[in-house]
C-alpha positions in Angstrom: 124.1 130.6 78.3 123.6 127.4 81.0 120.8 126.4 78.8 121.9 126.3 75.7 123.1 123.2 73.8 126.6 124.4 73.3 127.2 127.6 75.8 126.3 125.3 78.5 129.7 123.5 78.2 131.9 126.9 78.1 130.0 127.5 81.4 130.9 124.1 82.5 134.4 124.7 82.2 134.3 128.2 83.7 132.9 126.4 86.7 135.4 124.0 86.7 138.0 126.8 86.8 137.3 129.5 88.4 137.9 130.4 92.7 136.0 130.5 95.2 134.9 133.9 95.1 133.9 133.7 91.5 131.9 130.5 92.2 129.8 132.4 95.2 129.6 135.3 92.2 127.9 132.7 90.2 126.0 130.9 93.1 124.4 134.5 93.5 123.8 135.3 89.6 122.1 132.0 89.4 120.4 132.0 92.7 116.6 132.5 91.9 116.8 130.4 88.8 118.2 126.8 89.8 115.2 125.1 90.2 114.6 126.4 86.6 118.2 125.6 85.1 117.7 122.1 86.9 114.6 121.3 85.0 116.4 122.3 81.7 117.9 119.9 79.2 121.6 121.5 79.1 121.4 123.5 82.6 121.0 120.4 84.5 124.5 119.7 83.2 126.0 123.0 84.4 124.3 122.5 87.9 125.8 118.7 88.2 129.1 120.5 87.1 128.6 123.1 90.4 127.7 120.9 92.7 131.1 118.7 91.5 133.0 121.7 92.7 131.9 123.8 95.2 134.3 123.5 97.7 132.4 125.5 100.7 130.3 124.3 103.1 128.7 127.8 102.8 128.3 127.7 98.7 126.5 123.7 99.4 124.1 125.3 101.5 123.1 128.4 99.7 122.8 125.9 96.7 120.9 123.6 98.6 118.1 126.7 99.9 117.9 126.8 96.4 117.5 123.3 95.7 115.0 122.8 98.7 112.3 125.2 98.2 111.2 122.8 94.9 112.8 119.3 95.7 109.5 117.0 95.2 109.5 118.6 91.9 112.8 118.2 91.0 112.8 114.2 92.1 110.3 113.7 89.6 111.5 116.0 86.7 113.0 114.1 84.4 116.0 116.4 84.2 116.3 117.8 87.7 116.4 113.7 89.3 119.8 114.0 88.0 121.0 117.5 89.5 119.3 116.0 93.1 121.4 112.1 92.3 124.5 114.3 92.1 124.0 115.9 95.3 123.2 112.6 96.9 126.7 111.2 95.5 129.0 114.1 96.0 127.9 115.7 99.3 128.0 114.7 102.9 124.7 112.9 104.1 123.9 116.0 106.4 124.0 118.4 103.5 121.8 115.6 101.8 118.9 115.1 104.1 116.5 117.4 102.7 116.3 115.5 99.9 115.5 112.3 102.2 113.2 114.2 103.7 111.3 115.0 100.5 111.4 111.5 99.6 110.0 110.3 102.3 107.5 113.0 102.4 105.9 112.5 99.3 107.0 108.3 98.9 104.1 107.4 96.9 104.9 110.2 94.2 108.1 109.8 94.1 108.8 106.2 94.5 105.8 105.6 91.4 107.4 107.8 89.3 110.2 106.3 86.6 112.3 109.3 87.3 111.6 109.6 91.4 112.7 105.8 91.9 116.1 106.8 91.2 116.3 109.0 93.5 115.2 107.0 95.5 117.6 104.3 94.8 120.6 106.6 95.0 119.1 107.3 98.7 119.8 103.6 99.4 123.5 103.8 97.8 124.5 106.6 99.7 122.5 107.3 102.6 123.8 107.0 106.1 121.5 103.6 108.1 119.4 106.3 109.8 118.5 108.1 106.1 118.4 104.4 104.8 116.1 103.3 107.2 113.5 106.6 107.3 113.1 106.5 103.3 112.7 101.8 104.3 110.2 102.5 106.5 108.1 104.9 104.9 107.9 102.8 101.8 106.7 99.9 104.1 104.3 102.1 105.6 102.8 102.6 101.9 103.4 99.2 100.7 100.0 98.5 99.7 99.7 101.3 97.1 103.1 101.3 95.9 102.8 97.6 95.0 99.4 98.4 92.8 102.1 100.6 90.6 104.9 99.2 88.4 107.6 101.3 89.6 106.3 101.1 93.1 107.1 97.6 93.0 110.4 98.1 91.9 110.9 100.1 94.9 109.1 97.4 97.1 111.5 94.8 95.4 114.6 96.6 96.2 113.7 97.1 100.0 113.2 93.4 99.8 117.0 92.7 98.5 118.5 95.2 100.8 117.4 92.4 103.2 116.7 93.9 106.6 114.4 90.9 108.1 112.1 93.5 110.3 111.3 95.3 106.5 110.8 91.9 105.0 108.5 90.7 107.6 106.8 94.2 107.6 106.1 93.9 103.9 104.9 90.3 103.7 102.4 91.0 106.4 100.9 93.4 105.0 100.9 91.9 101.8 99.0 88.7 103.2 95.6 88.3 101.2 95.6 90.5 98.8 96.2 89.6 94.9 99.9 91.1 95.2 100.9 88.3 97.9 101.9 86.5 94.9 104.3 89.2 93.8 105.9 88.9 97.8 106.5 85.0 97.0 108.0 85.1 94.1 110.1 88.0 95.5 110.6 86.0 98.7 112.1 82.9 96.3 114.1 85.2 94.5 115.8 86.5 97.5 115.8 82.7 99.4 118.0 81.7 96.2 120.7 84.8 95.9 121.5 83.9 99.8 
């Protein structure tokens, strides 16, 4: 039913409804197959709906075990990135960090991947400064690469407006003589003009 176009919403609004016990029913009927219904079209939906209402700190970490065991997969899925944003905006940054910690893990696949760099992003938007500043510095520790990829430089760019001056000087330096220091100068003018 949480995959199909129009069960998916009854489902929705039996999450939205139901007590605690019945959501830990569902969290245990649905247990195995997250990373599946996270990938899915319509059961990422139903998942964003959970994680919206789970009210235990004991449901948000069964769900994240779940969530966990797959989560470079699910950055990049063009589905599941939405069921891990959610997470990042809903739950408390502890509950959050394995997701930072896949990010930063695997930074090159995720931050040059169109769906990864959102997560990404939403990592910068909710983090706490420690999470902030792991995910910062392993994207400067791979600036090189990631600015030889379109999205990467996206993600390059937007360490670059967050503005921390040791990131910045991090970036430029390694950026020095290769054919992308024009893409740190133009950014560098950009950011010079905005202040």
């Amino acid at each position: 039913m949480m995959k199909d176009p129009y069960a998916n919403h009854v489902c929705q609004c039996l999450i939205t409804l139901c007590n605690e016990s019945q959501r830990d029913f569902i969290l245990n009927l649905i247990g195995h197959k997250v990373s599946q219904l996270a990938r899915d079209a319509h059961g990422n939906y139903v998942l964003q709906c959970l994680i919206k209402n789970i009210t235990t700190k004991g449901q948000a970490i069964r769900f994240i075990s779940y969530l966990a065991k797959d989560v470079k997969s699910l950055i990049v899925d063009n589905y599941g990135n939405f069921v891990l944003q959610k997470t990042i905006e809903f739950w408390p940054a502890e509950l959050t960090q394995f997701i930072y910690h896949g990010v930063c893990e695997h930074i090159l696949d995720v931050a040059c991947d169109s769906h990864g760099c959102f997560v990404v992003k939403k990592c910068f938007e909710y983090g706490t400064y420690l999470q902030k500043s792991l995910v910062q510095s392993a994207i400067v520790a791979n600036t090189l690469p990631l600015s030889q990829n379109f999205t990467g430089r996206i993600i390059l760019q937007y360490v670059l407006n967050v503005g921390e001056p040791l990131y910045f000087e991090a970036i430029k330096k390694q950026l020095q003589g290769t054919r992308f220091e024009t893409f740190f100068k133009e950014q560098d003018y950009h950011i010079q003009k905005s202040r």
